[in-house]
C-alpha positions as semicolon CSV with decimal commas, in nm:
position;residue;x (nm);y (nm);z (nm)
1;X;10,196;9,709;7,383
2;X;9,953;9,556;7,654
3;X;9,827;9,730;7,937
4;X;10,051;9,670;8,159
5;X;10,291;9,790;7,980
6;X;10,080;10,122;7,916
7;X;10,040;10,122;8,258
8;X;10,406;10,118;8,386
9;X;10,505;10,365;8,124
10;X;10,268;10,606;8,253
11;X;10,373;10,578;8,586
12;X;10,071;10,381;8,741
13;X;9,966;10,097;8,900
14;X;9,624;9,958;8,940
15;X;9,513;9,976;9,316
16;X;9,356;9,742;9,499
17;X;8,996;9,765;9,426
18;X;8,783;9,989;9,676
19;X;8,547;9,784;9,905
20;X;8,218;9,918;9,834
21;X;8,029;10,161;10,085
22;X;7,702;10,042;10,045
23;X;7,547;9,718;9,943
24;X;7,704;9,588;9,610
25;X;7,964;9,457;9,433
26;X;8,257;9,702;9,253
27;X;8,209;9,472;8,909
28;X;8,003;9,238;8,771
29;X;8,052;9,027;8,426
30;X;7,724;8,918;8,216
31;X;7,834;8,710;7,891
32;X;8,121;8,891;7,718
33;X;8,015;9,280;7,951
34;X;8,145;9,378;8,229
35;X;7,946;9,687;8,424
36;X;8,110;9,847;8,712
37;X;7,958;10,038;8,969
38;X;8,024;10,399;9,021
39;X;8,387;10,444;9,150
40;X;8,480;10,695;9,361
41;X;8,906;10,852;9,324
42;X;8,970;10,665;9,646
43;X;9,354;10,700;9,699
44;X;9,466;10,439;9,975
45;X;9,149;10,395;10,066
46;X;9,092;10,791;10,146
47;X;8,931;11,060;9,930
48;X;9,212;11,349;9,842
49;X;8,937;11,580;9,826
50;X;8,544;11,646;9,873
51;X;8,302;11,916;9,766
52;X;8,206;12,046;9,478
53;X;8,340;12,128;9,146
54;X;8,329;12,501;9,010
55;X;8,505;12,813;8,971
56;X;8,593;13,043;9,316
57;X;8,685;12,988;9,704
58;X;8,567;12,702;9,876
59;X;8,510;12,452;9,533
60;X;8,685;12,199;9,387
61;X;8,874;12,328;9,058
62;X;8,798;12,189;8,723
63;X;9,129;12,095;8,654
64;X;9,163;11,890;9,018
65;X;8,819;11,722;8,956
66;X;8,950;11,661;8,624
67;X;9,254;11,479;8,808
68;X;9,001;11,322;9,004
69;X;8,799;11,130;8,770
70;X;9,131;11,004;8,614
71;X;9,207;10,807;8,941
72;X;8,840;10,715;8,967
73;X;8,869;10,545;8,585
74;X;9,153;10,340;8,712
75;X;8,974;10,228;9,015
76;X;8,707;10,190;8,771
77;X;8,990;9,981;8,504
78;X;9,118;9,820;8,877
79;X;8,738;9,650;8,891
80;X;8,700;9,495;8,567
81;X;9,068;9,349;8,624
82;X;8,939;9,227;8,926
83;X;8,586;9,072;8,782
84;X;8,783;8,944;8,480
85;X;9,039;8,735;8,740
86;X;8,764;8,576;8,929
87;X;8,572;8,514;8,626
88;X;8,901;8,278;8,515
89;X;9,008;8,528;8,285
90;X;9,465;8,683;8,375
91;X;9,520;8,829;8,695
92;X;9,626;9,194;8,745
93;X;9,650;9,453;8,483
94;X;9,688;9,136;8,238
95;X;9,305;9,098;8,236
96;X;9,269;9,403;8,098
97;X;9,391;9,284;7,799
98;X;9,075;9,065;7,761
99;X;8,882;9,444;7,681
100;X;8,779;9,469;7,340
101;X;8,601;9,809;7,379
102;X;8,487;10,019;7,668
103;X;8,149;10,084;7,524
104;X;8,008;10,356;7,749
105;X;8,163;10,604;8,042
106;X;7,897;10,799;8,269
107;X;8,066;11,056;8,530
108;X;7,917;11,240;8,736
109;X;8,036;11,590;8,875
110;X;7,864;11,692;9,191
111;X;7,855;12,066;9,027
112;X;7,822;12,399;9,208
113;X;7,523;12,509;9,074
114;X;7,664;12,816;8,863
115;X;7,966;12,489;8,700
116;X;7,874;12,366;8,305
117;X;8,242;12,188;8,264
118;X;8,138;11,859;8,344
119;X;8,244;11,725;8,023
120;X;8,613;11,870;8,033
121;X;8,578;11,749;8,411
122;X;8,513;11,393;8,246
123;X;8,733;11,417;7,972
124;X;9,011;11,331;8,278
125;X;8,867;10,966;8,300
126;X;8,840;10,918;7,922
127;X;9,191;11,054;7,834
128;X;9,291;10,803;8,096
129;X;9,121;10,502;7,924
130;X;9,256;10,608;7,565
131;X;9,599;10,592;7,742
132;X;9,567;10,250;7,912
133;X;9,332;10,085;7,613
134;X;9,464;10,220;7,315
135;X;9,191;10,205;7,055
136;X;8,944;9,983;7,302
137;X;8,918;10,240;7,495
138;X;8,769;10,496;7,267
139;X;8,390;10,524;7,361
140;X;8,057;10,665;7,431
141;X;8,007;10,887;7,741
142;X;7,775;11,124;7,948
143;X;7,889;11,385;8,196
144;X;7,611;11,449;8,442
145;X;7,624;11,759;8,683
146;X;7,474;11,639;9,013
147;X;7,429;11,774;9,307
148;X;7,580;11,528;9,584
149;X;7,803;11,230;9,545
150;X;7,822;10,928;9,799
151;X;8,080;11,058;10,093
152;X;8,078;11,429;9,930
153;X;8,304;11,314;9,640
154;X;8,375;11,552;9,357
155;X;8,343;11,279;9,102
156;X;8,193;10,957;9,041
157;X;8,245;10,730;8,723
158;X;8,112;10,402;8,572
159;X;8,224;10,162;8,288
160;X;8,072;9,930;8,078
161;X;8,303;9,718;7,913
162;X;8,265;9,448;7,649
163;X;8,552;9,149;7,625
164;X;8,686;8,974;7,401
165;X;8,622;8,590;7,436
């Protein structure tokens, strides 16, 4: 089964990939690697929440960042796509059939100071890639507490991918 199929019978799409909101690009492809920037869980363009990540009133729960950093590893999945395409490679979730391995995952968890879940936080993006990638997209990771994220997201994470030729 492909990833598009994977995709479909999980429900999901790939979005569009979020314009950047600084100076860079989402993807870019050296050789046979693609490296994506950090992605944010944009949802239509709009973060469904902001803050930080913890335990009480006023944080973001574990279990909803956890959420969260599954959408941002398909916006994350939704940028290689897109730097496979315009390198020549199949449009759409096709492309991510050219992945041979996602090599490393780093998220980052804008933590409440008092949070140590980050990896379970994480663990939301990599279940996701398993899902989607099958066996490519078992792979190496860090989960970073931090304590702000670009537009007060909960979550932030970042691929590097290596293709098959």
């Amino acid at each position: 089964m492909g990833a598009a199929e994977r995709l479909a019978a999980l429900g999901l799409e790939l979005p569009a990939v979020a314009a950047p909101v600084a100076a860079y690009v989402p993807a870019v492809v050296d050789g046979d690697t693609v490296f994506t920037s950090g992605q944010l869980p944009f949802v239509d363009g709009t973060l469904p929440a902001t803050g930080k990540v913890g335990e009480g009133a006023g944080l973001v729960a574990p279990q909803d960042a956890a959420a969260l950093a599954r959408t941002a590893a398909l916006n994350a999945l939704a940028a290689v796509a897109a730097a496979v395409e315009a390198a020549g490679g199949p449009a759409g979730a096709d492309a991510l059939d050219r992945v041979a391995r996602v090599v490393k995952v780093v998220g980052f968890v804008a933590s409440d100071p008092a949070f140590t879940g980050q990896p379970a936080v994480v663990n939301g993006a990599s279940h996701l890639l398993h899902e989607v990638l099958g066996d490519a997209g078992v792979h190496a990771r860090s989960a970073v507490g931090v304590a702000v994220l670009p537009l007060d997201s909960p979550v932030e994470v970042e691929l590097v991918v290596r293709l098959h030729p």
